[in-house]
N, C-alpha and C positions, 0 to 999 in steps of 0.2 A: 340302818336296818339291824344293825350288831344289837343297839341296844337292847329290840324286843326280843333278843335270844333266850332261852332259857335257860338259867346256872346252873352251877357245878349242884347246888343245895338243893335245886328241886328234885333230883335224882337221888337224896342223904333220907330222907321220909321212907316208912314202911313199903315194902315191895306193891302189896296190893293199892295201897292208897295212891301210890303213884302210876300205876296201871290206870286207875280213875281217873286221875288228875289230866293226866295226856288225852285226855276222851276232849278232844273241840280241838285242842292247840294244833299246831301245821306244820307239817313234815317238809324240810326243804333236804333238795339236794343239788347242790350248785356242779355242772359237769362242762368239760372244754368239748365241741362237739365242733369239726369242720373248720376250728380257729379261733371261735368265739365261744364264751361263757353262758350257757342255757341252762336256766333255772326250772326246776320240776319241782307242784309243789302239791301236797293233799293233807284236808283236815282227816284227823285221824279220828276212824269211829271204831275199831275195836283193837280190843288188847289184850294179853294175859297173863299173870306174873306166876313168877317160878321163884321158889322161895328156899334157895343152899341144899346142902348135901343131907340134909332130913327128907326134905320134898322128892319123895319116888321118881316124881313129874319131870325131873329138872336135869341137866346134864350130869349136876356138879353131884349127884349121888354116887357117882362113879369118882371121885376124887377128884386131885387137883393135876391133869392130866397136860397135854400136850394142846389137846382140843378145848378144853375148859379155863385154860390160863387166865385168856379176857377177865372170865365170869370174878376173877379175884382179884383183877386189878380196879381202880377207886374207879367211883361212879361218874355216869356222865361220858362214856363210851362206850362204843358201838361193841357187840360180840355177834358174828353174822357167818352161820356155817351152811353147809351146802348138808339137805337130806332126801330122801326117797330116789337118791341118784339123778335128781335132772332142778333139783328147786334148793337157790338160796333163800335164806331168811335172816330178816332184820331183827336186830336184841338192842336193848338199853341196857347198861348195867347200872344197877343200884346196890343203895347201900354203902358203908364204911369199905378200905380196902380189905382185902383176906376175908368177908363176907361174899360170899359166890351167888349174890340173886341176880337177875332180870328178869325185861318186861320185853316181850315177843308182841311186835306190833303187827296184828295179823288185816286189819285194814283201814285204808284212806278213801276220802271222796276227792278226786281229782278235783284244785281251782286253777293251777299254771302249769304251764309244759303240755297242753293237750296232743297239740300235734305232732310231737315226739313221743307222748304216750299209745298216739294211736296209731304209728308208724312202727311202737316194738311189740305191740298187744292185736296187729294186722288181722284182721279178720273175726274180731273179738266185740262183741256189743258192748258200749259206754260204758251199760249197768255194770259187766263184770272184769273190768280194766283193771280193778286192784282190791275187791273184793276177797282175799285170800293172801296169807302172805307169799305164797312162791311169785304168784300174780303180780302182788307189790312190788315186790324187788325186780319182777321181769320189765315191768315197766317204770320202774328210777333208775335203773341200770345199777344196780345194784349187786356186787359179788363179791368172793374170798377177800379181792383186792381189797377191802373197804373195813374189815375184821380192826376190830382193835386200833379206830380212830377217835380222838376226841369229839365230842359232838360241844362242845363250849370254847373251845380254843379260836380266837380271832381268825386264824385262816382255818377254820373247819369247814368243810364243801357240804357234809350233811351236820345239817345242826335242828334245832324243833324252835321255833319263832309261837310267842302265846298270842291263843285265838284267844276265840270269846267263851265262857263257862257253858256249861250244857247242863241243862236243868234234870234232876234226879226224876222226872217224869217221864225223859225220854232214853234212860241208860236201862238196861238191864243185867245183870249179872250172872251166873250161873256155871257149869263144869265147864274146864276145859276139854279143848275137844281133840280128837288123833291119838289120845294117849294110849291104847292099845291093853296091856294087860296090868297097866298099874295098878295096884292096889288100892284097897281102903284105907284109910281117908282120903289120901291124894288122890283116887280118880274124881271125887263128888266136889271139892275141895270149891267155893264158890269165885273162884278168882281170875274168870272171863270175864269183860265188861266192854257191851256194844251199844252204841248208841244211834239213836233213828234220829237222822238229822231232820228241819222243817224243810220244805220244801226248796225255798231260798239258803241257802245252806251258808250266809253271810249274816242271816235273822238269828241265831243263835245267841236267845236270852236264859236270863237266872232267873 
């Protein structure tokens, strides 16, 4: 299973490109639950990159802080911080070290771990299980604890395993979204990117 992981090098590529790029691949995250080793896992269909301390958008506008640390260490690690007071969120970092970008993976189509997902998302319809990233992380169990892991290291519990490509027919791109009072350029800035999977969500051709 290590093998189909995905490198340290797919995370070295421009922020946005790699935002696209993770559009099909699958989100695992391996957790001890009741004794034994339960795997949760979803193809990821939307993303958004956030591109260092020029991008309005992005933490790292504010410096190299306390809270932002991750965002400068090398790629290919998690940066995952708690906002709106009640919702963690999941980040990839990219880019060389002391470059402060990531990719906030806002959502997954659940394939493994249903019935853990639908035990933390209780009372919640299929469709919007992880539609959202606070969503995402509510249902991978995902929190602070998990901030500034490697996602490529042999024992990494969350790592991204490559799917199959998602044909530029079915992605669309566009602002991101929540950003509040940022500014121009970075509010229009086209560096969302969500993909409409086919129906069988395993048919995913180029």
């Amino acid at each position: 299973m290590a093998a189909r992981r995905l490198p340290r090098s797919f995370f070295l590529r421009p922020t946005p490109e790699v935002a696209r790029a993770l559009l099909g691949q699958r989100l695992v995250h391996e957790q001890r639950i009741g004794g034994r080793v339960q795997r949760i896992a979803g193809i990821i269909t939307e993303t958004e990159a956030y591109c260092g301390e020029t991008d309005l958008a992005c933490h790292a506008r504010a410096g190299r802080t306390k809270r932002t640390e991750p965002l400068y260490g090398p790629p290919g690690f998690t940066y995952v911080y708690f906002t709106y007071g009640n919702h963690w969120l999941l980040n990839f970092v990219t880019q060389p070290e002391g470059v402060p970008h990531a990719v906030l993976i806002r959502a997954v189509q659940p394939v493994e771990g249903l019935e853990l997902i639908a035990r933390r998302r209780k009372g919640r319809p299929a469709r919007i299980w992880t539609d959202g990233p606070g969503k995402l992380a509510q249902a991978f169990g995902i929190t602070g604890e998990h901030n500034r892991l490697s996602l490529t290291a042999p024992e990494a519990i969350i790592f991204v395993e490559r799917g199959q490509p998602i044909q530029d027919a079915l992605v669309r791109s566009g602002p991101r979204v929540g950003l509040g009072a940022t500014p121009e350029p970075w509010l229009s800035k086209p560096w969302r990117y969500l993909a409409t999977l086919p129906q069988n969500k395993e048919e995913i051709t180029r």
